[in-house]
C-alpha positions in Angstrom: 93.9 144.5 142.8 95.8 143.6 140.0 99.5 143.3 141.8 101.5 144.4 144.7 101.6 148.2 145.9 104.8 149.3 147.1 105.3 150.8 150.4 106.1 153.8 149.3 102.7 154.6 147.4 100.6 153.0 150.7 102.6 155.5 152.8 102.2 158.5 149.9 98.1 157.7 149.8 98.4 158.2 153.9 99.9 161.4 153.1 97.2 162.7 151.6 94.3 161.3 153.1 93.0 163.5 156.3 91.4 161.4 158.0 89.0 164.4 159.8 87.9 165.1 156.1 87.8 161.1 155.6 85.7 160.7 158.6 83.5 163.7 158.4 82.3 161.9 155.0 80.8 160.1 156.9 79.7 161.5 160.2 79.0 165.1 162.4 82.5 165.0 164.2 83.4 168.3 166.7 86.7 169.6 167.4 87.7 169.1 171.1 91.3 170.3 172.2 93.5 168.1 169.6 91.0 165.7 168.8 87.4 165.5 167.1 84.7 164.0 169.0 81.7 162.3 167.4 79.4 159.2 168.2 81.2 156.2 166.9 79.4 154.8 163.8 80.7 150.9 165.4 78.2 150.8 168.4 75.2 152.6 169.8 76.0 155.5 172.2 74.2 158.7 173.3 77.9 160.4 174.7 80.9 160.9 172.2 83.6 158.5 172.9 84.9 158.7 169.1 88.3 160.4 168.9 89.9 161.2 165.5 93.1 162.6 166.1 94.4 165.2 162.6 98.0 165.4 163.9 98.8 161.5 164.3 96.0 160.9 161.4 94.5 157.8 163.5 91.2 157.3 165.5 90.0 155.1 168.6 86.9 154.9 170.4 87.4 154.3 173.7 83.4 153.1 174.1 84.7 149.9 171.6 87.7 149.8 171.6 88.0 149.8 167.6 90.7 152.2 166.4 93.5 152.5 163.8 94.3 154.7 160.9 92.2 155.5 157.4 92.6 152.1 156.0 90.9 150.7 159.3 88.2 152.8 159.0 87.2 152.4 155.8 87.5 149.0 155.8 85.4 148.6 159.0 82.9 151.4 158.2 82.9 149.4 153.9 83.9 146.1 155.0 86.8 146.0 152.5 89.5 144.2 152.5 93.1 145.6 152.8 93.5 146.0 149.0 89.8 147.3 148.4 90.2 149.7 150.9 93.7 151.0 149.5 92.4 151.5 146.0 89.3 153.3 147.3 91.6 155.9 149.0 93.5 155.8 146.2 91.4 157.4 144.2 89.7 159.8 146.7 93.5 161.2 147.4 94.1 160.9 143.6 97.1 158.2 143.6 98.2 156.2 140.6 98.4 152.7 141.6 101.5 151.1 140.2 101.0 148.0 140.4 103.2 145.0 140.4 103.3 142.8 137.8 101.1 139.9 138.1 101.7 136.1 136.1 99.9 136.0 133.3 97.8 133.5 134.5 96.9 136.2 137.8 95.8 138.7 135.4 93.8 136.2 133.7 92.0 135.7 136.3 91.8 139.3 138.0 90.7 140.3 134.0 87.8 136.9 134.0 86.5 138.2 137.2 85.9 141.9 135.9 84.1 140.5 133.0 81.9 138.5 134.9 81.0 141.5 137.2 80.2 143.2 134.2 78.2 140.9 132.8 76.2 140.4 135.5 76.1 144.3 135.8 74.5 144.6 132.2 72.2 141.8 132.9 70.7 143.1 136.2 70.3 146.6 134.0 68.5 145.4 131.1 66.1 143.1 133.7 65.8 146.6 135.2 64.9 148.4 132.6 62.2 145.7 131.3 60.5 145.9 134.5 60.2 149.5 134.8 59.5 150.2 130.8 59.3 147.4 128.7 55.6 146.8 128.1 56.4 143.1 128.9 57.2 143.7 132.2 53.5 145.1 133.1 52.6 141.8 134.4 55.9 142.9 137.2 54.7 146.1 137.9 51.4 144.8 138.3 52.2 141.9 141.0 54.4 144.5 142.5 52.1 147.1 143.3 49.3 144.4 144.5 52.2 143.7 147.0 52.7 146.8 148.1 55.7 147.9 146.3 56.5 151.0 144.4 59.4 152.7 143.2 61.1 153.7 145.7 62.0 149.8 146.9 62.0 148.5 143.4 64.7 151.2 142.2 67.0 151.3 145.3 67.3 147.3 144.9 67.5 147.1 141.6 64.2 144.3 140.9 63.8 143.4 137.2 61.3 141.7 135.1 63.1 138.6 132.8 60.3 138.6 129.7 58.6 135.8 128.7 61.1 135.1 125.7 63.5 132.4 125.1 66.7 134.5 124.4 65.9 138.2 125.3 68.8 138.5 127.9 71.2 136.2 125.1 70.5 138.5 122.6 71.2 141.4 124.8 74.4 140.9 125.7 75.4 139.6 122.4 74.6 143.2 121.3 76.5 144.4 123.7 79.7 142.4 122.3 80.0 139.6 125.1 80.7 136.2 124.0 78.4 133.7 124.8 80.5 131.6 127.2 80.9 134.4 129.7 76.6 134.0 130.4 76.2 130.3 129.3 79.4 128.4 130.8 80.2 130.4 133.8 77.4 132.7 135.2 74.3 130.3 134.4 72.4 132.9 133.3 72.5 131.1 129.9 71.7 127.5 128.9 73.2 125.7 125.5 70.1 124.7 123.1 70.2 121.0 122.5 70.6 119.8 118.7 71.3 122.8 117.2 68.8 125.3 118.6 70.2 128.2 119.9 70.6 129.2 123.7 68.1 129.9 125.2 67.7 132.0 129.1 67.5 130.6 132.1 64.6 133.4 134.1 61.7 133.6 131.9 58.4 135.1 133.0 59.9 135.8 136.6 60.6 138.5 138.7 64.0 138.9 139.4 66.0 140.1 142.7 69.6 140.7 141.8 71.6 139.4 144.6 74.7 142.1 145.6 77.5 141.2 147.2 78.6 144.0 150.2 80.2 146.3 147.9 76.6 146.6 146.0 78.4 144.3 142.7 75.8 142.3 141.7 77.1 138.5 141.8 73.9 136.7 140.9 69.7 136.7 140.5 66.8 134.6 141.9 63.4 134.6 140.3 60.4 134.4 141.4 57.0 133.2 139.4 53.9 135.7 139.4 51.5 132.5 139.6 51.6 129.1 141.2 53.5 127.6 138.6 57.0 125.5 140.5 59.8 125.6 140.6 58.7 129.2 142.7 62.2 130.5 142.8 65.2 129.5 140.7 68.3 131.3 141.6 71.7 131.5 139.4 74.1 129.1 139.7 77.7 129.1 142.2 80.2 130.7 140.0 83.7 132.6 140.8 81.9 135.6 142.0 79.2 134.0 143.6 79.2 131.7 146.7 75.6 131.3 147.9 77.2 130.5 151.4 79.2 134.1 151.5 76.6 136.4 150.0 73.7 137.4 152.2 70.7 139.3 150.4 70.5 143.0 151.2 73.5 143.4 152.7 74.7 145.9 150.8 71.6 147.9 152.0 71.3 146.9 155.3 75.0 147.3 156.8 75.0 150.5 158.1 71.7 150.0 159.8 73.2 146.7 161.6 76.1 149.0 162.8 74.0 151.8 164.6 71.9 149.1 165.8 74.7 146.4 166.8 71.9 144.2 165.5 71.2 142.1 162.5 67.8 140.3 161.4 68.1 137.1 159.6 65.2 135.7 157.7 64.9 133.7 154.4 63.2 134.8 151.6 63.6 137.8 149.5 60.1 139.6 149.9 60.5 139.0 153.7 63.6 141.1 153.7 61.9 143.5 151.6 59.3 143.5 153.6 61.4 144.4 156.8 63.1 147.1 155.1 60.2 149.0 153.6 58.6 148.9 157.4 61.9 150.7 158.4 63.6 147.7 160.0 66.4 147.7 157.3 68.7 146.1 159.3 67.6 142.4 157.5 69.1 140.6 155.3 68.2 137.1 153.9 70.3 133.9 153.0 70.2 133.1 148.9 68.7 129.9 149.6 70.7 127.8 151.6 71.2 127.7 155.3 73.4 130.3 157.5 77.0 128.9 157.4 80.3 130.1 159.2 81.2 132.4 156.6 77.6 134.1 156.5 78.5 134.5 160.5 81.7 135.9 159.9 80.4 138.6 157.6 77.7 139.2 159.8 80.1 139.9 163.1 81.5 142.6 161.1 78.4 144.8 161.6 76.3 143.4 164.3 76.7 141.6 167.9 73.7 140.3 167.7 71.2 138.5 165.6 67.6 138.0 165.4 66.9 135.0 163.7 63.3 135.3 161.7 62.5 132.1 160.0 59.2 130.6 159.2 57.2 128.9 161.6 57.3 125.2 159.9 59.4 122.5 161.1 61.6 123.8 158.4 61.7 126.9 160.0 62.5 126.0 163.2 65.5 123.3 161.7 67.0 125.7 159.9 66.9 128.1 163.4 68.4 125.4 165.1 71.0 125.4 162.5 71.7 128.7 162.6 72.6 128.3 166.3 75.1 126.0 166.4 77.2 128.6 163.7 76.4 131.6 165.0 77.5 130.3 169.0 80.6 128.9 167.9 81.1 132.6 166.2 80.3 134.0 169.4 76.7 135.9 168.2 74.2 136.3 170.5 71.0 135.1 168.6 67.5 135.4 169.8 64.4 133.8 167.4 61.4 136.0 166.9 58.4 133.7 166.8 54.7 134.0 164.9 51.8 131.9 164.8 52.8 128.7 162.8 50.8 130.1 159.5 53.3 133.7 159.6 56.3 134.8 158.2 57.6 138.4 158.1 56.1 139.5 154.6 52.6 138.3 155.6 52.7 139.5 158.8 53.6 142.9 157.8 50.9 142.7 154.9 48.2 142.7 157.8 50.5 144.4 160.9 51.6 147.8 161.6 55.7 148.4 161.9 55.1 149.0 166.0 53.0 145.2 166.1 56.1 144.1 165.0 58.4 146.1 167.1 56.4 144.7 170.0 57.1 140.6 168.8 61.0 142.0 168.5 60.6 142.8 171.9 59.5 139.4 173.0 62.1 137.6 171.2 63.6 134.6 173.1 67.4 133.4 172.8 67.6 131.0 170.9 69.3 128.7 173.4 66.1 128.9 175.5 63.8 128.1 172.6 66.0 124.9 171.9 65.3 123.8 175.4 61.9 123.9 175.1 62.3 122.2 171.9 64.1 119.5 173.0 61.8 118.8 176.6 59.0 118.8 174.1 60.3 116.7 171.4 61.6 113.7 173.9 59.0 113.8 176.7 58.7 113.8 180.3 59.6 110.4 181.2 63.5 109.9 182.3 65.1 108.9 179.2 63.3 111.4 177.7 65.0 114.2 180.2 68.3 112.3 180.1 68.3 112.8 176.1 67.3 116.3 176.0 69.7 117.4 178.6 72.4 115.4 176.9 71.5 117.1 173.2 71.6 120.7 175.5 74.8 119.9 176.7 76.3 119.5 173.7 75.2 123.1 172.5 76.2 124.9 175.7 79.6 123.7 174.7 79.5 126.2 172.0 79.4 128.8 174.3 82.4 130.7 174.8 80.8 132.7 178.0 81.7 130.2 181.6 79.0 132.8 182.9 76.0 132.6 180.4 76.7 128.8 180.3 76.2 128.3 183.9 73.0 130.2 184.0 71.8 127.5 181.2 72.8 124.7 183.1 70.8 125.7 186.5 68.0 126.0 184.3 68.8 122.6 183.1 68.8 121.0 186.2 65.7 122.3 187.2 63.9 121.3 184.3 65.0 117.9 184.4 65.9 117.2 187.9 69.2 116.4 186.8 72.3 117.4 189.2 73.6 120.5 188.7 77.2 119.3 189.3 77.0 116.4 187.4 75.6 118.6 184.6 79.0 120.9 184.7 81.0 118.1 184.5 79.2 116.3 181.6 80.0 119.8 179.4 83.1 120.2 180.3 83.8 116.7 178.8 83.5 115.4 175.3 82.4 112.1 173.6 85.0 110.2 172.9 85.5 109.5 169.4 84.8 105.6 168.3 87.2 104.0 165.5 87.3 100.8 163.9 90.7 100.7 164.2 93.1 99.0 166.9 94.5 101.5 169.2 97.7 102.0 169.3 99.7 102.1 172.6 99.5 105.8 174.1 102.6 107.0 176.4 101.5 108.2 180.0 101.7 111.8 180.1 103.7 113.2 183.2 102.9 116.5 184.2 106.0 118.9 183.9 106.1 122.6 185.5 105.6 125.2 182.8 106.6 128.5 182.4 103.8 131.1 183.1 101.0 131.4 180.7 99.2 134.2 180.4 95.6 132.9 179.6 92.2 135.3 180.0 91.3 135.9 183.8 89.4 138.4 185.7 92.2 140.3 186.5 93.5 140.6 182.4 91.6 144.1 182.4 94.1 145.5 184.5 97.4 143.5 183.5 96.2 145.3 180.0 96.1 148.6 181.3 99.7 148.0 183.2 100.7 147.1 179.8 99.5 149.9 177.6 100.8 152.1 180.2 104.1 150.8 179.7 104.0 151.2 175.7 102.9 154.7 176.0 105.9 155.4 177.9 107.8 153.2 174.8 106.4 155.8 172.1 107.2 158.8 173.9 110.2 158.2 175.6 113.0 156.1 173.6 115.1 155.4 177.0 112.1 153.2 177.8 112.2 151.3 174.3 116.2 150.5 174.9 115.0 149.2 178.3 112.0 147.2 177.2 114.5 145.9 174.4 116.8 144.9 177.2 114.3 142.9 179.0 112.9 141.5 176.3 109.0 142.1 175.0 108.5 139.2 176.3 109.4 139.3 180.1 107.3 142.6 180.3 103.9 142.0 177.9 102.0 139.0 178.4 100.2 138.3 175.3 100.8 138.7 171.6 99.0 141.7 170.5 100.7 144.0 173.1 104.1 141.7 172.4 103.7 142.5 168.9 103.4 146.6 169.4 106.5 146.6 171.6 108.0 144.9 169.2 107.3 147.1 166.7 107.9 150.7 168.7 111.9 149.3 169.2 111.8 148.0 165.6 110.8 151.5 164.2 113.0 153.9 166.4 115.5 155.1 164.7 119.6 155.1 165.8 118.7 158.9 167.0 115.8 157.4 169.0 113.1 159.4 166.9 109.9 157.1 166.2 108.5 156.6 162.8 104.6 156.4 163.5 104.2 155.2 159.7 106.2 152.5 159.8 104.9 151.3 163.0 101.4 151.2 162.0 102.3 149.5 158.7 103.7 146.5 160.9 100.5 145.9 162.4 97.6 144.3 162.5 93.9 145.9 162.5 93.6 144.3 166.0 97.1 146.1 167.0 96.5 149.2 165.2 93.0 149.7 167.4 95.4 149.1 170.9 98.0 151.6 169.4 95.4 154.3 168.5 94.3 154.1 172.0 97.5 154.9 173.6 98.3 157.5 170.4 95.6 159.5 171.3 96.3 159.7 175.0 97.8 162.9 176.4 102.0 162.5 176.3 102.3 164.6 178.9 101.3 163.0 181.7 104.2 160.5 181.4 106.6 162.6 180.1 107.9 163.2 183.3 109.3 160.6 186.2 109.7 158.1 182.9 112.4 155.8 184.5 110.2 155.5 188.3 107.0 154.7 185.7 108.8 152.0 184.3 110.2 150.4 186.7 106.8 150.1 188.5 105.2 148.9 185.3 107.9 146.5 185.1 107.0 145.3 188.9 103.4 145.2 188.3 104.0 143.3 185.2 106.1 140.7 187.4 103.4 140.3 190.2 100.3 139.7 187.6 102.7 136.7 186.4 103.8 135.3 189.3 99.6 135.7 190.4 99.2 134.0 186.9 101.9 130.8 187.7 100.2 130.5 190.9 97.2 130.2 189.1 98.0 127.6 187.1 100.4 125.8 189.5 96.7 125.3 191.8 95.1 123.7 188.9 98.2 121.6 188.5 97.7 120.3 192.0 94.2 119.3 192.0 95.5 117.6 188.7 98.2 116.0 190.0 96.4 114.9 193.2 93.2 113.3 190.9 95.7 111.3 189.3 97.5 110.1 192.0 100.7 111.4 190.6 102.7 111.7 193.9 106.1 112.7 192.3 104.4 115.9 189.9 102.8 116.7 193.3 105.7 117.6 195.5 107.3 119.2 192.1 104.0 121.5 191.8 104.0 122.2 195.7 107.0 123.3 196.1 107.1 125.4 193.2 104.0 126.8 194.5 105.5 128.0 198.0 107.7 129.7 195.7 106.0 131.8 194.0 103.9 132.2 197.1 107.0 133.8 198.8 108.0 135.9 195.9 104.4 137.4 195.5 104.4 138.8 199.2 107.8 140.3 198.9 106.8 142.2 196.4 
């Protein structure tokens, strides 16, 4: 984007987007009543739960939980960002963009970027075109086809051939009217010739894999040598369009695979992706050299909730799997690590396997949490400092885990293994090291525990304090009595945590003085997270509440005020055992009594 867009064109582009037509671009949907039914293109399912609704223009699946309106989907279904997403529907409704000035120095650097994508562009075309004409690139073809690759691969991923020649790609894109710098000082792609030569190309002699970023720009290259000649691979230097650590290989290609599947396969060279793809598993992708990081797992969790990590067999291999772990746990992926013989990785394997002797080593994949165990029993022995070191190195991984459930599975399993109390092992991870400092310590006040108001954190009982809730702002869109009542009480007396706050907000916010809602300006307030709660409750039937409005809010209301006293009494518990560990006799009686309280007023309700 090259400014601001102005409400009024974001809400003219949702004018003329239909997001049926929008949709159907990209899957079967059937019309059912007011809605249109199809298999939601976010998770695997056999029975429709995908709702697009043409009269409100929004969509929710109620399998998910994802909803919102056409900006939401196409950024979910493209992963785009806001302002990619806008300009894409921009030009499919046919909007002029007006644009908001940017500083000079902004455009700069919007117009530095396109140039750069550009040149890369022109680059990856002319490596193209040398592989799949140039009588150069022969020696390509050739180690391509005794690989096992023809045109099919080659073309839809672009692979290229860099000649054996000292400034064919320099040359190139001089003729094509780009100034040297744009190659040589930012992209890499060019080096300066010492005393006086002339610059000279940094892939020579190599096959080249142009490295895309998820819109299919390509950002980068890595080349590979057609002998045994090192470095093997070189790949292009970090530049403003390319991060190594936020571009996965294949992505582009592989996206809409990870999101029928809900899974994504990691590995880490280039042929091993290509490898997977051609067998038909073309959910893989493949890091550009460098190890998974947190913004490779935050891509990845926009396609996939789960990951199969398939790295070499090496001790390499299996550090970089452990390092992959600790990101992708404290993302919240589920990870399991397909394993081969020690002398395998996925593009031999495949050269000798079929696609179904593959399937079946999927099948068998461990997660990765249980291969680290075994890996650290192994590695420190079976005497007890051995156990005690292992189970302390475990512990700090099942930290990561943001499942109470999953971790306390792992820690039975623990304390089998090691013989190590199961107790004691719950209470060493829910405590952390202490941090050691050089430094004097300075003297800390004593902490007094004082009653708090209610909190209203995740329990087992938030599944139906949500649905109490959403029941209450469905009666808020259609009824506008209800809003002037919730506005009364306040948001947040009646909604208990900020999403659901946030809507109610916004449903008083955008009803007019006549009490008539303005749908467009509600959704324009929100988040994507808000906007997939609202489409929920859009697409619901308004009839059912439209009668009896003032009796349904008034036991909402009640509801809402047990599941937070339920929720003080809660916490007050935990305060107690607190208060009682630490001898605190006078925070005690506070708690206690506070705690009949709420005791009473829960059974007179």
């Amino acid at each position: 984007m090259t400014g601001l867009i102005g409400e009024d064109k974001i809400q003219e582009i949702r004018e003329r987007i239909d997001i049926v037509e929008l949709v159907s671009s990209y899957l079967p949907l059937k019309r059912s009543g007011a809605n249109h039914l199809g298999l939601c293109p976010f998770h695997s399912e056999k029975t429709p739960s995908f709702n697009v609704n043409a009269p409100r223009q929004i969509f929710h699946c109620f399998g998910c939980g994802v909803g919102g309106d056409a900006f939401s989907f196409v950024m979910r279904m493209e992963g785009l960002s806001f302002p990619e997403a806008l300009r894409r529907l921009a030009e499919r409704a046919g909007v002029e963009l007006q644009e908001e000035q940017l500083t000079p120095a902004e455009e700069q650097q919007r117009q530095d970027r396109d140039r750069l994508l550009r040149v890369s562009e022109v680059a990856s075309a002319f490596y193209h075109e040398q592989l799949l004409e140039d009588p150069q690139g022969a020696e390509g073809r050739r180690y391509l086809r005794q690989r096992g690759y023809e045109g099919e691969t080659v073309r839809e991923f672009g692979l290229g051939y860099a000649p054996d020649s000292w400034q064919a790609l320099a040359e190139h894109l001089a003729g094509k009217g780009f100034e040297p710098k744009w190659a040589r000082d930012i992209l890499g792609l060019v080096r300066e010739g010492q005393k006086g030569r002339g610059d000279y190309d940094l892939f020579r002699k190599r096959l080249l894999f142009p490295i895309q970023d998820s819109r299919g720009r390509v950002v980068a290259f890595g080349g590979r040598v057609l002998d045994d000649s090192l470095p093997k691979y070189i790949n292009s230097p970090e530049s403003p369009i390319y991060h190594k650590g936020q571009i996965l290989y294949g992505l582009y290609q592989a996206k809409e695979a990870m999101r029928r599947s809900e899974t994504g396969i990691v590995v880490e060279g280039y042929f091993d992706q290509l490898a997977l793809y051609r067998a038909g598993f073309q959910n893989a992708v493949a890091t550009c050299g460098t190890s998974l990081t947190a913004e490779h797992a935050r891509l990845l969790k926009r396609y996939c909730k789960q990951l199969l990590l398939f790295f070499d067999q090496d001790k390499a291999g299996r550090k970089a799997t452990f390092r992959a772990m600790e990101v992708l746990l404290a993302e919240g992926l589920s990870a399991s690590v397909v394993e081969l013989s020690a002398d395998e990785d996925p593009d031999s394997y495949l050269a000798g396997h079929s696609a179904e002797d593959l399937q079946v080593v999927f099948d068998r994949a461990r997660p990765v949490l249980k291969v680290y165990l075994d890996h650290c029993l192994a590695l420190h022995g079976d005497s007890i400092e051995g156990k005690v070191r292992a189970a302390e190195e475990m512990l700090g991984k099942l930290r990561l885990l943001p499942s109470e459930l999953e971790r306390d599975l792992y820690l039975k399993e623990l304390a089998q293994r090691t013989g190590l109390d199961e107790e004691l092992l719950k209470k060493k991870v829910v405590s952390r090291p202490k941090v050691t400092s050089s430094k004097p310590k300075a003297a800390q006040p004593q902490v007094v525990p004082q009653p708090q108001r209610p909190l209203m954190r995740p329990t087992a009982t938030k599944g139906g304090e949500y649905k109490i809730q959403e029941c209450l702002l469905h009666l808020m869109k259609v009824n506008s009595e209800i809003r002037s009542k919730v506005a009364e009480a306040t948001p947040e007396a009646l909604f208990g945590d900020d999403d659901r706050r946030a809507i109610a907000a916004g449903l008083i916010n955008s009803s007019s003085e006549e009490g008539k809602l303005d749908e467009d300006r509600l959704l324009n307030g929100l988040n994507e997270d808000q906007k997939a709660i609202l489409s929920g409750i859009i697409v619901k039937d308004d009839e059912a509440l439209a009668e009896e409005g003032a009796r349904i809010f008034e036991d909402c209301k009640k509801a809402m005020g047990r599941h937070q006293l339920k929720e003080r009494y809660r916490i007050l518990q935990e305060q107690i055992q607190q208060a009682e560990k630490a001898g605190d006799s006078a925070a005690l009686a506070t708690f206690q009594r506070e705690s009949l309280d709420v005791s009473k007023r829960i059974k007179q309700r």
